[in-house]
mmCIF file of the N, C-alpha and C atoms, coordinates in Angstrom:
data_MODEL
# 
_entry.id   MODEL 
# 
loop_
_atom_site.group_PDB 
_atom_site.id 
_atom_site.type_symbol 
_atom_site.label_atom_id 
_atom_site.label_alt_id 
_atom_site.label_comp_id 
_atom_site.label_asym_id 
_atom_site.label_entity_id 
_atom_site.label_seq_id 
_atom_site.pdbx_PDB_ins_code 
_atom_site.Cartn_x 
_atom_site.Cartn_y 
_atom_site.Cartn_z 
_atom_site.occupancy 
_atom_site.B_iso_or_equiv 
_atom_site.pdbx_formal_charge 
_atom_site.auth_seq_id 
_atom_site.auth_comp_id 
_atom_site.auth_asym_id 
_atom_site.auth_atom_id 
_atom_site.pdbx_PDB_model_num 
ATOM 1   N N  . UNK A 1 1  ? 100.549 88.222  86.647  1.00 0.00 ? 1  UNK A N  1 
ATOM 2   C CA . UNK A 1 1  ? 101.747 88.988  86.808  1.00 0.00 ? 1  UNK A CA 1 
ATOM 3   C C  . UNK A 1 1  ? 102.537 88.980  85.505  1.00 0.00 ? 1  UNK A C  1 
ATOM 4   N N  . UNK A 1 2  ? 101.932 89.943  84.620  1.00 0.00 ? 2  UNK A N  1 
ATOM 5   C CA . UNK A 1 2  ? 102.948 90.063  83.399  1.00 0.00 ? 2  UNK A CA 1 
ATOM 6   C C  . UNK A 1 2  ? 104.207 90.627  83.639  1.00 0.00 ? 2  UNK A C  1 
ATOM 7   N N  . UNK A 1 3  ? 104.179 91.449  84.726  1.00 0.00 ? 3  UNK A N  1 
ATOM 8   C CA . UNK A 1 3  ? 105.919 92.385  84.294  1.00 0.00 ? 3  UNK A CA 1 
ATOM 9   C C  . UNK A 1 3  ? 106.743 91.120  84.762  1.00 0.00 ? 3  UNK A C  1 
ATOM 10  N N  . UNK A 1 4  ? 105.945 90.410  85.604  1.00 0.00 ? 4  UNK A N  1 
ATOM 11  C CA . UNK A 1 4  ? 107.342 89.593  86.501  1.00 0.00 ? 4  UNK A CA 1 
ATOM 12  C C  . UNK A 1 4  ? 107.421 88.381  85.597  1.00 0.00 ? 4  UNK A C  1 
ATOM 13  N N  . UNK A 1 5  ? 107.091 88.317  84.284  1.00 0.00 ? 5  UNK A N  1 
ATOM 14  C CA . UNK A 1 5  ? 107.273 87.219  83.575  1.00 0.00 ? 5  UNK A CA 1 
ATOM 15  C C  . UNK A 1 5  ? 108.182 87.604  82.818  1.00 0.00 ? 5  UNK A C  1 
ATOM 16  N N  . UNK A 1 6  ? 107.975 89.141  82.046  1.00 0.00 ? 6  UNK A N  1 
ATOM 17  C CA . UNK A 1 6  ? 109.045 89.678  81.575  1.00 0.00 ? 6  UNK A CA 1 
ATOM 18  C C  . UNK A 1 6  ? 110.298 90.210  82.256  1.00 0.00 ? 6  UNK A C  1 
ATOM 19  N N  . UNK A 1 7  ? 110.212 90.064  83.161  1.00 0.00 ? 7  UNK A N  1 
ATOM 20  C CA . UNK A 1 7  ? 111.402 90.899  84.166  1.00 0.00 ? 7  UNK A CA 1 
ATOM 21  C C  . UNK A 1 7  ? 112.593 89.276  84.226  1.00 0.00 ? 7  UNK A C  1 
ATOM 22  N N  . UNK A 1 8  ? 111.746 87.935  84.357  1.00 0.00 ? 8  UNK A N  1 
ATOM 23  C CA . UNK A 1 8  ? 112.218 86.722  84.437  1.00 0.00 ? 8  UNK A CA 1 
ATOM 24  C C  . UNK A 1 8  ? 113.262 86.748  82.841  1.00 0.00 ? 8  UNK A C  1 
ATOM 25  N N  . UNK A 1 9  ? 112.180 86.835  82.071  1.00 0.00 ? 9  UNK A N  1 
ATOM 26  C CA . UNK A 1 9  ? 112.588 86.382  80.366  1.00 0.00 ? 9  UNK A CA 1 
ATOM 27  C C  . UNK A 1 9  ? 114.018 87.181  80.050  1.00 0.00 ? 9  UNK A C  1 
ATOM 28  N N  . UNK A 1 10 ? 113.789 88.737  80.525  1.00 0.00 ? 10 UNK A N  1 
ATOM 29  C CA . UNK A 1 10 ? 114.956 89.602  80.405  1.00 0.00 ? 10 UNK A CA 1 
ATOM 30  C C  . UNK A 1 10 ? 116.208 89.070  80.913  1.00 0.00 ? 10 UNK A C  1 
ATOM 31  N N  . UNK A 1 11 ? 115.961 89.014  82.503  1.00 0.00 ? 11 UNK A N  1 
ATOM 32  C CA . UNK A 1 11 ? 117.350 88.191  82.606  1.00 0.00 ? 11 UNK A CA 1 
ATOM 33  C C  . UNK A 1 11 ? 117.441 86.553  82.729  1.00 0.00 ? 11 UNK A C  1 
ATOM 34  N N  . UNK A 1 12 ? 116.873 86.091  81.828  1.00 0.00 ? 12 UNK A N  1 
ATOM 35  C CA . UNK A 1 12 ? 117.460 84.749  80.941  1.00 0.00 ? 12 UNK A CA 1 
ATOM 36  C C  . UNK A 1 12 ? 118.134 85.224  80.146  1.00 0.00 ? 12 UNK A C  1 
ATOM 37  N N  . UNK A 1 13 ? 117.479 85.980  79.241  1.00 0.00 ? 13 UNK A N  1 
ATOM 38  C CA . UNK A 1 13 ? 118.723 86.409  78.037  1.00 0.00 ? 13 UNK A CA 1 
ATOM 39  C C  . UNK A 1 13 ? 119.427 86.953  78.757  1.00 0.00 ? 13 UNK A C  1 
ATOM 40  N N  . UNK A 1 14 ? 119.705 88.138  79.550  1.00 0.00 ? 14 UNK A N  1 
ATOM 41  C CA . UNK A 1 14 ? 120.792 88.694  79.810  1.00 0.00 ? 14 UNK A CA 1 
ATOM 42  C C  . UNK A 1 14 ? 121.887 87.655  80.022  1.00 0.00 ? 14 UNK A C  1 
ATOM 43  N N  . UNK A 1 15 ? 121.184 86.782  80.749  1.00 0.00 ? 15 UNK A N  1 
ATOM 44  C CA . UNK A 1 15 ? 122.666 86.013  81.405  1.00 0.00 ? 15 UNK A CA 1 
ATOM 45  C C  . UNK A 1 15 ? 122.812 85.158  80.125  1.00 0.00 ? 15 UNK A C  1 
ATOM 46  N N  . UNK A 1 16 ? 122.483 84.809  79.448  1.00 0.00 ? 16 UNK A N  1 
ATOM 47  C CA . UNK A 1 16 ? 122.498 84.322  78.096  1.00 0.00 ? 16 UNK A CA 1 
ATOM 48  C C  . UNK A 1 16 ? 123.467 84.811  77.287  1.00 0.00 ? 16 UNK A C  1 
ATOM 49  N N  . UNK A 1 17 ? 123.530 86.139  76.849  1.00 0.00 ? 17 UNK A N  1 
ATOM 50  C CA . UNK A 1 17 ? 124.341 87.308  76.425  1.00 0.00 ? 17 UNK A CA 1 
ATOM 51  C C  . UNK A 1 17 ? 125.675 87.121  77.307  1.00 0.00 ? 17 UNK A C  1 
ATOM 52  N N  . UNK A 1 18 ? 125.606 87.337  78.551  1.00 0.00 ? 18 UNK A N  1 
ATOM 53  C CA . UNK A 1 18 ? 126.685 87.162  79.273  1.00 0.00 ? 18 UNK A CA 1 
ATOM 54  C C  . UNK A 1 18 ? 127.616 86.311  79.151  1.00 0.00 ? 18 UNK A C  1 
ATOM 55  N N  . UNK A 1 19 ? 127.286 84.871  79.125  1.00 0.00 ? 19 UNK A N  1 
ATOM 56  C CA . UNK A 1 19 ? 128.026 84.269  78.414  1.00 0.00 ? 19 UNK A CA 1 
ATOM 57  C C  . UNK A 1 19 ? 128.806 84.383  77.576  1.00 0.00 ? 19 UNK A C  1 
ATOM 58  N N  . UNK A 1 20 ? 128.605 84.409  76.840  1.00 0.00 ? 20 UNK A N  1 
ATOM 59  C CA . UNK A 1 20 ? 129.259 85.267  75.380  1.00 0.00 ? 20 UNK A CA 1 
ATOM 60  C C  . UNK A 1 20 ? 130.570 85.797  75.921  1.00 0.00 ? 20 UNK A C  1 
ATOM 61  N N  . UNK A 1 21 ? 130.553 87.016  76.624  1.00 0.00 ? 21 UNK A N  1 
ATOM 62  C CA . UNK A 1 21 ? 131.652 87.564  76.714  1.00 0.00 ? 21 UNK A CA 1 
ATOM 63  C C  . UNK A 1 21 ? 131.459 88.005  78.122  1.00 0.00 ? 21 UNK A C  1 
ATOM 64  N N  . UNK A 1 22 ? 131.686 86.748  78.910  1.00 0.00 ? 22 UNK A N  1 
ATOM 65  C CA . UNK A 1 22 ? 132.334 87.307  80.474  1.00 0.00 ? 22 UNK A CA 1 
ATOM 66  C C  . UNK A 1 22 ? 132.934 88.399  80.870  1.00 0.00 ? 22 UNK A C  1 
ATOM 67  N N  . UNK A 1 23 ? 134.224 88.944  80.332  1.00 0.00 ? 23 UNK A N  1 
ATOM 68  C CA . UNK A 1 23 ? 135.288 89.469  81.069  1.00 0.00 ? 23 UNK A CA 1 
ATOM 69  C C  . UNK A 1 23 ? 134.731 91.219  80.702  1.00 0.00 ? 23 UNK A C  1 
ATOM 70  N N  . UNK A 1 24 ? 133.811 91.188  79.948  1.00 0.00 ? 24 UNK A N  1 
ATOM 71  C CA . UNK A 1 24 ? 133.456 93.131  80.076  1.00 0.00 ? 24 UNK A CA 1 
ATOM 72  C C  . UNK A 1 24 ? 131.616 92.760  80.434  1.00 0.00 ? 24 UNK A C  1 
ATOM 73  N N  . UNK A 1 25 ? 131.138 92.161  80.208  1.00 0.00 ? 25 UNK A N  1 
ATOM 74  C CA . UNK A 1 25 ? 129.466 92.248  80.737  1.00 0.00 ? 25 UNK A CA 1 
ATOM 75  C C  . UNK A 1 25 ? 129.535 91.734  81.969  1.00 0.00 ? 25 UNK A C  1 
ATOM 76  N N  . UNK A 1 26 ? 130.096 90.997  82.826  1.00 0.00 ? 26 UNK A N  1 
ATOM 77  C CA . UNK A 1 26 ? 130.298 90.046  83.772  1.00 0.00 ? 26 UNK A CA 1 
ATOM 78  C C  . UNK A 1 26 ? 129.390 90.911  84.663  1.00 0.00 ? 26 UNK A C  1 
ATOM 79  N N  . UNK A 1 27 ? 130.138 91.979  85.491  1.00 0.00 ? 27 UNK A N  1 
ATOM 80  C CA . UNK A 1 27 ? 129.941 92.842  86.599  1.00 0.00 ? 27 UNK A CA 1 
ATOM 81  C C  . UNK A 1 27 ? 129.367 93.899  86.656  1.00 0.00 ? 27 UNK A C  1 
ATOM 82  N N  . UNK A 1 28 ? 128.779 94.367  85.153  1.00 0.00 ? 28 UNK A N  1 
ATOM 83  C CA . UNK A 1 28 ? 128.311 95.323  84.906  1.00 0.00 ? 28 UNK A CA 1 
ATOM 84  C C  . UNK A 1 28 ? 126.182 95.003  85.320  1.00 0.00 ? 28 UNK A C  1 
ATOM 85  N N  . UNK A 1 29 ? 126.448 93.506  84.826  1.00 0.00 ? 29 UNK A N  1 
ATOM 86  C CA . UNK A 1 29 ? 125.225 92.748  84.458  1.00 0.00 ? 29 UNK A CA 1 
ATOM 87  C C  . UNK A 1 29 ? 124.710 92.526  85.808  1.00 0.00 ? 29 UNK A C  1 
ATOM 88  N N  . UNK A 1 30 ? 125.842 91.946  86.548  1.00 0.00 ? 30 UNK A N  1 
ATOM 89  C CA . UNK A 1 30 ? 125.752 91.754  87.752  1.00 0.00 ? 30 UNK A CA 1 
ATOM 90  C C  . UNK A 1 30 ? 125.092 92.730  88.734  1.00 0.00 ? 30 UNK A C  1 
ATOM 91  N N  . UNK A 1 31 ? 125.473 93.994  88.779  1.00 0.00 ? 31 UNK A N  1 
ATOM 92  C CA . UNK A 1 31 ? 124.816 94.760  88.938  1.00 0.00 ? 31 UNK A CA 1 
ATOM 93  C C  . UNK A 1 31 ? 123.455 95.163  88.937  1.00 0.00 ? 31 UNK A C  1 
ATOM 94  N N  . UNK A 1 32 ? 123.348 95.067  87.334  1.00 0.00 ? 32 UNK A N  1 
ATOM 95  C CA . UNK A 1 32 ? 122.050 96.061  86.802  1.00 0.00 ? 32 UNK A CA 1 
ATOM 96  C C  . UNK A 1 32 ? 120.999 94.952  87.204  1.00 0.00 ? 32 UNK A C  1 
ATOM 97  N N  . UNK A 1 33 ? 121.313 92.889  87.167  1.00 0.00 ? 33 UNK A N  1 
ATOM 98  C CA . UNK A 1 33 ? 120.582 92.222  87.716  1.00 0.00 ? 33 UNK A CA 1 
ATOM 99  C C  . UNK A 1 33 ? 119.812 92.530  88.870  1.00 0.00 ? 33 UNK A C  1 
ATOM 100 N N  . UNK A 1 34 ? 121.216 92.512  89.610  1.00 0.00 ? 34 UNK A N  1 
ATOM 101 C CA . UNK A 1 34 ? 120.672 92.817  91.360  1.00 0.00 ? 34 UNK A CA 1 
ATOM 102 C C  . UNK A 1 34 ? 119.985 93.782  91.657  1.00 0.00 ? 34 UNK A C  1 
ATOM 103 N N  . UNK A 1 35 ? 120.183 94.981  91.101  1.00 0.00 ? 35 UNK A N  1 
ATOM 104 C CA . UNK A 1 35 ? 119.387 96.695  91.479  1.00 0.00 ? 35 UNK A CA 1 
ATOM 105 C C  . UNK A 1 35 ? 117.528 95.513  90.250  1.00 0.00 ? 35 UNK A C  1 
ATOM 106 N N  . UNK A 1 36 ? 117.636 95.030  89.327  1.00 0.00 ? 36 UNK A N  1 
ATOM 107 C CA . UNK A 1 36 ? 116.548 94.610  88.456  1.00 0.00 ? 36 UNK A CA 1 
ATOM 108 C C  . UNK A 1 36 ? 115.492 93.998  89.479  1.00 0.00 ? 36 UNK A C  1 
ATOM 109 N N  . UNK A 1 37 ? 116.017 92.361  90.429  1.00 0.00 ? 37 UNK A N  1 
ATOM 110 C CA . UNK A 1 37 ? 115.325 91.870  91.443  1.00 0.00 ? 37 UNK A CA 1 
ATOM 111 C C  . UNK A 1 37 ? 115.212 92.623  92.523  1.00 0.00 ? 37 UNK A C  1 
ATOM 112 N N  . UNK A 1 38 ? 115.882 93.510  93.231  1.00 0.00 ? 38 UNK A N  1 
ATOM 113 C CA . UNK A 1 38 ? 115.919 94.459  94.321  1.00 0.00 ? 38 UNK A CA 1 
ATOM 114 C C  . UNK A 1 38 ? 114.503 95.083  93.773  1.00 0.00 ? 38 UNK A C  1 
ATOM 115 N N  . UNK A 1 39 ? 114.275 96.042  92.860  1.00 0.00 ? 39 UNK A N  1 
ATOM 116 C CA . UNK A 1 39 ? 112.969 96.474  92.774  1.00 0.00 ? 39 UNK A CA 1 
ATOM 117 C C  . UNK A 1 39 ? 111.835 95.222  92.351  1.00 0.00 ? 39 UNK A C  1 
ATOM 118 N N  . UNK A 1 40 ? 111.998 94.354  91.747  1.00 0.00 ? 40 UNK A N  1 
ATOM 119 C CA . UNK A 1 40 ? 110.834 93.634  91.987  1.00 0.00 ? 40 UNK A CA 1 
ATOM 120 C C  . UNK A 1 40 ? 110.737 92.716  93.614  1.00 0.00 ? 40 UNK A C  1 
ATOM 121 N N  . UNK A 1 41 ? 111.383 92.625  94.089  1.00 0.00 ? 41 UNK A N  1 
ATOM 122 C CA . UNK A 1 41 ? 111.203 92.625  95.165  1.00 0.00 ? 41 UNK A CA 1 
ATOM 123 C C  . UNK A 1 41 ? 110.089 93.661  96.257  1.00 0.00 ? 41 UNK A C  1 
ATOM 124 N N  . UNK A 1 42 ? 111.017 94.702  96.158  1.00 0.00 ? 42 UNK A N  1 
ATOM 125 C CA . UNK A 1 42 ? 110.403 95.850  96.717  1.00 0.00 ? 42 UNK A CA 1 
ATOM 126 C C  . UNK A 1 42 ? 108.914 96.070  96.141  1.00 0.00 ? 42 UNK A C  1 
ATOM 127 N N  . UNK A 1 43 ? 108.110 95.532  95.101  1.00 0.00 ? 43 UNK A N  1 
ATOM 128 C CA . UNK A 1 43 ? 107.599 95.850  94.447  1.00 0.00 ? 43 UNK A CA 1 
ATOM 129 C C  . UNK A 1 43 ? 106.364 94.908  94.724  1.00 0.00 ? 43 UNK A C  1 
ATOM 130 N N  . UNK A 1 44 ? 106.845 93.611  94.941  1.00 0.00 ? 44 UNK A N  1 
ATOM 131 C CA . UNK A 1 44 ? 106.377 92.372  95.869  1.00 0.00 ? 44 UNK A CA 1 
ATOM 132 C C  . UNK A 1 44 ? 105.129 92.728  96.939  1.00 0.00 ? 44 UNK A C  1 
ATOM 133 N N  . UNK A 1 45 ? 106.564 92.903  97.645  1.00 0.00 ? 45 UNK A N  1 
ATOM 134 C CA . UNK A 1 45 ? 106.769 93.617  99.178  1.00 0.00 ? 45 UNK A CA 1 
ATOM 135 C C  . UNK A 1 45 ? 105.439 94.439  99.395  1.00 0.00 ? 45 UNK A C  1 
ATOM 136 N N  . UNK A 1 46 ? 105.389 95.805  98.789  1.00 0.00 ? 46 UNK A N  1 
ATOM 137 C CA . UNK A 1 46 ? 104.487 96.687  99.036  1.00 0.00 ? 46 UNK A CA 1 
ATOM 138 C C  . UNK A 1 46 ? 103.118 96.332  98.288  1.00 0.00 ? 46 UNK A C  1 
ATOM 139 N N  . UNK A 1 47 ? 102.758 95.473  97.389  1.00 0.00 ? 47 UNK A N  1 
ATOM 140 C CA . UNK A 1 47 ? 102.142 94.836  96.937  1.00 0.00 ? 47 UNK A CA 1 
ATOM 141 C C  . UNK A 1 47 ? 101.212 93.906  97.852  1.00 0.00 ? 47 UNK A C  1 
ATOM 142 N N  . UNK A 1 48 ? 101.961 93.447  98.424  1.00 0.00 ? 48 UNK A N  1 
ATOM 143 C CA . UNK A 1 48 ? 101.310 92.603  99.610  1.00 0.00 ? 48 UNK A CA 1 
ATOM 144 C C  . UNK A 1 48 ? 101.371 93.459  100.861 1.00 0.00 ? 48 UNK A C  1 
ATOM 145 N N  . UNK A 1 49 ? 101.701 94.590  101.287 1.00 0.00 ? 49 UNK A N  1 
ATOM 146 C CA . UNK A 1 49 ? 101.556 95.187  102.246 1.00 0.00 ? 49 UNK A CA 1 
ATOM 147 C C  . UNK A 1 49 ? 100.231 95.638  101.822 1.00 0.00 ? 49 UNK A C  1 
ATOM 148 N N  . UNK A 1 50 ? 99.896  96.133  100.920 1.00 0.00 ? 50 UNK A N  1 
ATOM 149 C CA . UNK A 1 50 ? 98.657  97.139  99.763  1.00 0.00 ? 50 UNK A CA 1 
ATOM 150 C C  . UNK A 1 50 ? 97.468  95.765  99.827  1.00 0.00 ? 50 UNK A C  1 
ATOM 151 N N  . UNK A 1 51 ? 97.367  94.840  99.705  1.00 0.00 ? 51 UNK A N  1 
ATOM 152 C CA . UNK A 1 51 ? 96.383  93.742  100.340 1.00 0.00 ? 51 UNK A CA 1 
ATOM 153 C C  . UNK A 1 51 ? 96.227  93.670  101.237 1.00 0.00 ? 51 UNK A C  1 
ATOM 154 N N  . UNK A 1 52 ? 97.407  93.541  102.270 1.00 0.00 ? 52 UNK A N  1 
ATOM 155 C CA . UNK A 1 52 ? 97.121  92.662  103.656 1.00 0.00 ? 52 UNK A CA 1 
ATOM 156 C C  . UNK A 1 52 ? 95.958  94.390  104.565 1.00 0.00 ? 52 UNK A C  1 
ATOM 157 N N  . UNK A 1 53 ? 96.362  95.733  103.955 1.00 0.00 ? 53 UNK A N  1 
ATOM 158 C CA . UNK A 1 53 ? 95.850  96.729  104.215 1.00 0.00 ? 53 UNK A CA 1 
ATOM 159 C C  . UNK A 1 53 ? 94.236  96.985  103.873 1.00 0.00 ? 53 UNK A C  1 
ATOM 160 N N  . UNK A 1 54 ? 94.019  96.575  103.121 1.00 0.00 ? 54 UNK A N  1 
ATOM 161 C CA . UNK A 1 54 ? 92.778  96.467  102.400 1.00 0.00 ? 54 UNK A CA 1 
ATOM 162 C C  . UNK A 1 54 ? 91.873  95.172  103.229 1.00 0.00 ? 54 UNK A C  1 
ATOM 163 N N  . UNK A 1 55 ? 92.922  94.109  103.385 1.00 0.00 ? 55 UNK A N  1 
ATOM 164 C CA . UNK A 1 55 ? 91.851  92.599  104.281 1.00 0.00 ? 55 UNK A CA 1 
ATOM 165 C C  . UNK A 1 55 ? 91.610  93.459  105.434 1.00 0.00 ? 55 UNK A C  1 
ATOM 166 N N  . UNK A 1 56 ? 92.512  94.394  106.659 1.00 0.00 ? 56 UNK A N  1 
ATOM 167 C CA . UNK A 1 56 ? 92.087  94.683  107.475 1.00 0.00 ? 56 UNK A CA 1 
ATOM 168 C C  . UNK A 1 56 ? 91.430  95.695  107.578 1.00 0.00 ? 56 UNK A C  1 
ATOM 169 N N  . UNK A 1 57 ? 91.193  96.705  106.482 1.00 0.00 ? 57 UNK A N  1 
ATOM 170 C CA . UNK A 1 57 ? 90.215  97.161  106.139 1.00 0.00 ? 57 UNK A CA 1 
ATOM 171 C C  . UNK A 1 57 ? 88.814  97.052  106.028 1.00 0.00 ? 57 UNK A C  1 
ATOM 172 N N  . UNK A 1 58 ? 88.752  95.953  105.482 1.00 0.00 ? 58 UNK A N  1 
ATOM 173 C CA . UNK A 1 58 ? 87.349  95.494  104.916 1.00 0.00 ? 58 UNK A CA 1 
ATOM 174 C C  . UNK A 1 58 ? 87.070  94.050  106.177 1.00 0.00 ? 58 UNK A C  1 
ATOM 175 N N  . UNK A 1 59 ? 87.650  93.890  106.848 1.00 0.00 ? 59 UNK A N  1 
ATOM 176 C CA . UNK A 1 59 ? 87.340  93.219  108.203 1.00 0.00 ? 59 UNK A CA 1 
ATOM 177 C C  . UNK A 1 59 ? 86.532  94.216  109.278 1.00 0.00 ? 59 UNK A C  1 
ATOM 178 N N  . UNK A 1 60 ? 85.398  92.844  110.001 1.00 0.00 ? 60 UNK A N  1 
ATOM 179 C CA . UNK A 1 60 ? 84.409  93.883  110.839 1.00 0.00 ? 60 UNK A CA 1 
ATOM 180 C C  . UNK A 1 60 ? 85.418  94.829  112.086 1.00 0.00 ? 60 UNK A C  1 
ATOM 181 N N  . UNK A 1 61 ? 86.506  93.762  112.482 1.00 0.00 ? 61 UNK A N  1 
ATOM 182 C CA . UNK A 1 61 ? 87.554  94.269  113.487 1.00 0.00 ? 61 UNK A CA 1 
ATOM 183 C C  . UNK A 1 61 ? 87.677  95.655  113.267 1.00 0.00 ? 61 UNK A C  1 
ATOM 184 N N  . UNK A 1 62 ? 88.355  95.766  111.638 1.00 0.00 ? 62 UNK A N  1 
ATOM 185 C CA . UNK A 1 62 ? 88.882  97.063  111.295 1.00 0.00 ? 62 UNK A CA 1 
ATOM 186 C C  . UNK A 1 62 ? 88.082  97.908  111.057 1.00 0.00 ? 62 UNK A C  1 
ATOM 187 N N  . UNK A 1 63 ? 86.245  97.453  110.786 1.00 0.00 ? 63 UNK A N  1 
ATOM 188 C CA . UNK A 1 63 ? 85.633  98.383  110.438 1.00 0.00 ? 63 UNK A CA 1 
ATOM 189 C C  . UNK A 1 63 ? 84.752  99.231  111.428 1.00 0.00 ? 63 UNK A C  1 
ATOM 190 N N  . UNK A 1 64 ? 85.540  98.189  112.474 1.00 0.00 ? 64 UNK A N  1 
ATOM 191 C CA . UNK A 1 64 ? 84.689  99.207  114.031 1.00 0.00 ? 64 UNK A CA 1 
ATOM 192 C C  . UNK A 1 64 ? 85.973  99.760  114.882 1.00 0.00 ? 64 UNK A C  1 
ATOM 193 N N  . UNK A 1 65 ? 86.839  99.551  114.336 1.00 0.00 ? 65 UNK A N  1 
ATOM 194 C CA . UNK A 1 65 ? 88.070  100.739 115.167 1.00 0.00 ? 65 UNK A CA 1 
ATOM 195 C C  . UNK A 1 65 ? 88.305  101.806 114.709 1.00 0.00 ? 65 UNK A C  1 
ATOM 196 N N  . UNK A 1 66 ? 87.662  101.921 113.129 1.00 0.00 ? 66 UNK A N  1 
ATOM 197 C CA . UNK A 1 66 ? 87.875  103.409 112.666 1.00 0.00 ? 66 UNK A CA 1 
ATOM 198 C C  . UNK A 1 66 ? 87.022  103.741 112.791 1.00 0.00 ? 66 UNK A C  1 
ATOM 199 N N  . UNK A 1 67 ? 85.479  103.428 113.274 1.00 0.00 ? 67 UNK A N  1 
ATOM 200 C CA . UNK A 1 67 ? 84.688  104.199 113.698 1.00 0.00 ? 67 UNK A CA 1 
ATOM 201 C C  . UNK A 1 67 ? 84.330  104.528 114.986 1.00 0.00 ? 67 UNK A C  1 
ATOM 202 N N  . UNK A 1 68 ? 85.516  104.150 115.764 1.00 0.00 ? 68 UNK A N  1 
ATOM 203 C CA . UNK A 1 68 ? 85.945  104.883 117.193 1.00 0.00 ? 68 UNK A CA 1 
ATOM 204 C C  . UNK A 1 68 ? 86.460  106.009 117.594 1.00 0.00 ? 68 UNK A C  1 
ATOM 205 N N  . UNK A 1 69 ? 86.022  106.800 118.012 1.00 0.00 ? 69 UNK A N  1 
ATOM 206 C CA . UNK A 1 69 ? 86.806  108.186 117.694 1.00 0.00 ? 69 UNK A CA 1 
ATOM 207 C C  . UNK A 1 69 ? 87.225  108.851 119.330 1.00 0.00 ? 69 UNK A C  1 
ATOM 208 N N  . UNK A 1 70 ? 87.714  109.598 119.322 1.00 0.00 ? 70 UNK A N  1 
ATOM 209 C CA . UNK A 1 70 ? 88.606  110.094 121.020 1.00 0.00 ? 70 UNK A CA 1 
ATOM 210 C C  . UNK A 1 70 ? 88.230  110.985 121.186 1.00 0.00 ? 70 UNK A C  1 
# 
C-alpha cells in the first residue's frame, strides 16, 4: 500500500506545518485532513468489498448459484 504510506507522510507534515501557525491553517487543515482520511477510508472500504466479491466468486458455493438459472 504505497498511496496509504504517502497519504500518512502528507499529513505528518501537514500537521507539522500547522503548528507553525495555528490561528489561519488550524481549520482549514482540519478540514482538508478529514475530507483526506474520509476518502481513504472509503477507498479501504470498497477495496475489501472488491475481495470479499471475488472470494465468493471463486468459491464452489458461488460457483454453482450462478450457474442456476430460473
Amino acid at each position: 500500500m504505497k498511496i496509504g504510506r504517502w497519504i500518512q507522510r502528507f499529513k505528518d507534515i501537514g500537521d507539522i506545518v500547522v503548528q507553525y501557525d495555528p490561528g489561519h491553517a488550524a481549520l482549514p487543515w482540519a478540514g482538508f485532513r478529514f475530507l483526506l482520511q474520509l476518502c481513504w477510508i472509503s477507498r479501504k472500504t470498497v477495496d475489501a468489498i472488491l475481495v470479499d466479491l471475488r472470494r465468493v466468486s471463486a468459491s464452489p458455493i458461488g460457483a454453482r448459484s450462478t450457474s442456476i438459472s430460473i
